[in-house]
C-alpha positions as CSV (number, residue, x, y, z in Angstrom):
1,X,-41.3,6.9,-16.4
2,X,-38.8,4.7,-18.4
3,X,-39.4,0.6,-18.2
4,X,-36.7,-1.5,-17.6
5,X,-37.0,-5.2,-17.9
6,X,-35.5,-7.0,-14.3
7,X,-35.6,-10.1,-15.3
8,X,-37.2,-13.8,-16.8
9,X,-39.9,-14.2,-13.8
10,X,-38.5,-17.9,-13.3
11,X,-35.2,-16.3,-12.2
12,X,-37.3,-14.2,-9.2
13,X,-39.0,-16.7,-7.8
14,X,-41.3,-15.8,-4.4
15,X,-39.3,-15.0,-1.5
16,X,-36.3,-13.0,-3.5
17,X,-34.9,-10.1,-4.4
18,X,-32.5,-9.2,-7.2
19,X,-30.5,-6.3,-7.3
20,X,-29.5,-3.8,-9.6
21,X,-28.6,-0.6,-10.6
22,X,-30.8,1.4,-12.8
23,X,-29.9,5.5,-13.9
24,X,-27.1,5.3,-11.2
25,X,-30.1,4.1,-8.3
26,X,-29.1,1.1,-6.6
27,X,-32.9,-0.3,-6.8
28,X,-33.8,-4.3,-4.9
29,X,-36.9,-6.1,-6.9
30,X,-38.5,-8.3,-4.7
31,X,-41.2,-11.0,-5.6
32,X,-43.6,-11.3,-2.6
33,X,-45.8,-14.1,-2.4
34,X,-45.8,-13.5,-6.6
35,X,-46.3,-9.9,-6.2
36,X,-43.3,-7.4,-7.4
37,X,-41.8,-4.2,-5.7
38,X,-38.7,-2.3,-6.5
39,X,-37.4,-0.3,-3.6
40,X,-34.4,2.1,-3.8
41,X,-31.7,0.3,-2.5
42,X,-30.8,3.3,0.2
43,X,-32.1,3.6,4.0
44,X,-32.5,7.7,4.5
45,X,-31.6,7.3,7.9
46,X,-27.6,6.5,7.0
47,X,-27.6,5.3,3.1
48,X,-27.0,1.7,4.4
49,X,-27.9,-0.4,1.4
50,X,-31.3,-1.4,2.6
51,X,-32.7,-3.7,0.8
52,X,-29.5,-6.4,2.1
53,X,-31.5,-6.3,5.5
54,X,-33.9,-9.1,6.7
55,X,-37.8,-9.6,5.6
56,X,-39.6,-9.9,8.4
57,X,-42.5,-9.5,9.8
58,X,-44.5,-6.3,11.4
59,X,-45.4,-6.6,14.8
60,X,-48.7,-5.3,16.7
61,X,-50.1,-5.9,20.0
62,X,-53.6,-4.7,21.2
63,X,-52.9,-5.8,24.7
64,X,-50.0,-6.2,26.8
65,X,-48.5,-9.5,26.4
66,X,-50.3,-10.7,23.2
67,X,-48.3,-9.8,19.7
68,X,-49.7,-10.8,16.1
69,X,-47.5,-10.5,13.5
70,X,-48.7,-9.2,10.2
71,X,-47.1,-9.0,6.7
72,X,-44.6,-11.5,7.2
73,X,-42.2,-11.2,4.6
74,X,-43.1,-7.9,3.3
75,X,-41.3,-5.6,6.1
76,X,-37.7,-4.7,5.3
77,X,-35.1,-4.0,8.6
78,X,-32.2,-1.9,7.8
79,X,-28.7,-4.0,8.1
80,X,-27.4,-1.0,10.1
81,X,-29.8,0.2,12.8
82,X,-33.2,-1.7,12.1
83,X,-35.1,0.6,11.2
84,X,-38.0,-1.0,9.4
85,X,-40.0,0.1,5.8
86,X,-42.8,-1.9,4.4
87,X,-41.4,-3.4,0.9
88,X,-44.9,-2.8,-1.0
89,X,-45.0,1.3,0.1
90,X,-41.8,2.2,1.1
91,X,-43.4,3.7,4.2
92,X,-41.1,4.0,7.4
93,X,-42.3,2.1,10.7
94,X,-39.7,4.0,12.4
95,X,-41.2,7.3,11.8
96,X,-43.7,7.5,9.2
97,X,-44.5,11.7,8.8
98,X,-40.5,11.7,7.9
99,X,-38.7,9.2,5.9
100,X,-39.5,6.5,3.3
101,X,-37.8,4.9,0.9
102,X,-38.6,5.6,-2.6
103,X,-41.0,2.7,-4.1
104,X,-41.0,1.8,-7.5
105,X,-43.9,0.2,-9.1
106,X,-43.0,-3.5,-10.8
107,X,-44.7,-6.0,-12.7
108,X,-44.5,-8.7,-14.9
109,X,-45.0,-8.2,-18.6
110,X,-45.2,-11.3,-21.5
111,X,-42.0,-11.7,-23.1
112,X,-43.8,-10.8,-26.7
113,X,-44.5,-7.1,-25.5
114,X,-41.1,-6.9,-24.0
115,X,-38.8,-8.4,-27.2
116,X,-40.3,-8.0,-30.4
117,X,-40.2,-10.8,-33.3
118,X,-40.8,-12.5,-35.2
119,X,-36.7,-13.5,-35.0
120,X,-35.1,-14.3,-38.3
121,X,-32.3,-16.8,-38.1
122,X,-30.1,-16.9,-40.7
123,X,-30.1,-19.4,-43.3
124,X,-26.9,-20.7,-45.5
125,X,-27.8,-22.6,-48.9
126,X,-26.7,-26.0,-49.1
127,X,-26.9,-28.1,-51.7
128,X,-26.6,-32.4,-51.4
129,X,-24.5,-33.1,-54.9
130,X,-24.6,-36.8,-54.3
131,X,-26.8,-39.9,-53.7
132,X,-26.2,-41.6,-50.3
133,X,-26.6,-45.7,-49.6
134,X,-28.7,-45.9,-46.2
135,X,-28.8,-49.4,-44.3
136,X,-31.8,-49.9,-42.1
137,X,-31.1,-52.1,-39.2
């Protein structure tokens, strides 16, 4: 599997996503909670681009009435029809057995394995050919 570097981390702070295309994939990065996830930027259901849909939450009730949400921020609804995959597995909510979205795994590397150095700049000579009279004030 073939690394890419996203991005400098400060440009993907929590709560975002930056999109790309990598290969010819449309791929979303997200930064949840200081976590990373790339997602293929595709629903199955339609090929909506996916990933330009809401975070939200995921939604469970053990009795009638009561509803906890879970995972805030980490469920992804599709901008076309809802349907809903979790951003850290690409697992469907809408039916699990049968669709997903690819997941791809992301993480945050220092910049010294990413760009090698040590950097060079370049240097011109210079040469002073006279004396200078300084005034201190």
């Amino acid at each position: 599997m073939a690394r890419h570097v996203i991005a400098p981390v400060d440009e993907l702070p929590p709560g975002t996503r930056k999109f790309l295309e990598i290969d010819g994939r449309p791929i979303a990065v997200f930064n949840i909670k200081g976590e990373y996830f790339g997602l293929l930027n595709r629903c199955p259901h339609q090929g909506a681009a996916l990933c330009e849909g809401p975070l939200i939450g995921l939604a469970r009730s053990k009795d009638p009435g009561e509803i906890e949400y879970t995972k805030l921020g980490e469920i992804i609804r599709c901008p076309w029809h809802g349907w809903e995959f979790d951003v850290r597995t690409g697992q469907s909510y809408c039916d699990p057995r049968r669709f997903r979205v690819k997941a791809y795994p992301a993480h945050v590397e220092p910049g010294t394995s990413v760009v090698k150095g040590p950097y060079v700049a370049e240097t011109i000579p210079v040469r002073v050919e006279s004396d200078y009279v300084v005034v201190e004030l």
